[in-house]
C-alpha positions in Angstrom: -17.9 -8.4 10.3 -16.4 -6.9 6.9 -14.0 -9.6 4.9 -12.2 -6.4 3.5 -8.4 -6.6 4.1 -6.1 -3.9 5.2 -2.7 -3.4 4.7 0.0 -0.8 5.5 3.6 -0.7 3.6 6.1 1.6 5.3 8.6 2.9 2.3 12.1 4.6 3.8 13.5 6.3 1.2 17.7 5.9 0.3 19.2 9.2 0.6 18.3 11.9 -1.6 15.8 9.3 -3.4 12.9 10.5 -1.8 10.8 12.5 -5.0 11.7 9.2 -7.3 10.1 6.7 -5.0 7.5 8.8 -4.7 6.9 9.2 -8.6 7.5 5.5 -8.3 4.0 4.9 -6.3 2.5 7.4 -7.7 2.6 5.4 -11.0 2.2 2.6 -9.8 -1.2 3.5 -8.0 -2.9 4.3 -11.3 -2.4 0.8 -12.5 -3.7 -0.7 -9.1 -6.9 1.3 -8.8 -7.9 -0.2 -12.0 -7.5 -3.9 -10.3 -10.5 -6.2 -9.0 -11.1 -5.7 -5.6 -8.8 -2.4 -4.6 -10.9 -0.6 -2.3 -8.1 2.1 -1.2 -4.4 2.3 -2.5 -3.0 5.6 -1.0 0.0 7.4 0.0 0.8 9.3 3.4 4.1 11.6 4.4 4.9 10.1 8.0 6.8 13.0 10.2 9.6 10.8 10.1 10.0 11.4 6.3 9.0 7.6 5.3 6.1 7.6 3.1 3.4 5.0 4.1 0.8 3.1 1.6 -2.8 2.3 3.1 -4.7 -0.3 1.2 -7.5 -1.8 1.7 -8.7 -5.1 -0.3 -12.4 -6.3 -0.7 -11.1 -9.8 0.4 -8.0 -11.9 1.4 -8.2 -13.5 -2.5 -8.3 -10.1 -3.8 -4.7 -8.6 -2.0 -2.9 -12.3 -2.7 -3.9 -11.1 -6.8 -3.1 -8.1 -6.3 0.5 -9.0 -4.6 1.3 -11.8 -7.6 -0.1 -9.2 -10.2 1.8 -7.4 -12.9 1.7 -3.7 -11.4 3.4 -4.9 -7.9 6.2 -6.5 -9.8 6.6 -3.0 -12.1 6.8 -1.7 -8.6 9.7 -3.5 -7.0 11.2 -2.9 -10.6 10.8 1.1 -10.5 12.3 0.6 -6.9 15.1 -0.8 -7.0 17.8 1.5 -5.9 15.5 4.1 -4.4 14.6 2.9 -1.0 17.2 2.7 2.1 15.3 -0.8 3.5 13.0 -3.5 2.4 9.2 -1.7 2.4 7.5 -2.9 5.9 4.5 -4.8 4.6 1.5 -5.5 7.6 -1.8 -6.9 7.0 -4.1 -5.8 9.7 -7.3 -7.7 11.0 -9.7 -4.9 12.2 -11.4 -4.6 15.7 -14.6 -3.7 15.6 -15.6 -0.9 17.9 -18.2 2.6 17.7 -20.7 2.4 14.6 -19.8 0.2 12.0 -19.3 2.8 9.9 -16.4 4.8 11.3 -15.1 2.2 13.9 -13.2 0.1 10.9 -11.6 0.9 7.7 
């Protein structure tokens, strides 16, 4: 089984906030490519307007560097004032099913 961790963060925008949160992440996903580890770091539009992050993490060590790091704290910084709520951080742990391949991220 794959040591990879995923992650999903669940971003409400505050009200008419929405296209500076987004240029918010967007920045801040450039720096976090560039980090050890970051397998997928990636935006979504949700039909409910939130946006959500995917991420995906080579290993548990990797994500706790990445979360004390210097571009998640730039982050918080640039959002501060845009979103309505706290982001909805959850760490998943995959279940493997089908081919290894497609049956986990």
């Amino acid at each position: 089984m794959s040591t990879a961790v995923v992650v999903t963060v669940t971003f409400v925008p505050a009200e008419g906030a929405r296209d500076s949160m987004i240029a918010a992440l967007s920045t801040a996903i450039a720096e976090v490519h560039k980090e050890d580890g970051c397998e997928l770091y990636a935006i979504h539009n949700a039909p409910d307007g939130t946006v959500v992050m995917l991420e995906k993490w080579t290993s548990k060590k990797a994500l706790e560097a990445h979360a004390a790091g210097p571009a998640v704290a730039d982050l918080n910084a640039s959002l501060v004032g845009l979103l309505a709520v706290p982001p909805a951080v959850t760490e998943l742990a995959p279940i493997a099913a089908g081919t290894p391949e497609q049956g986990q991220l």
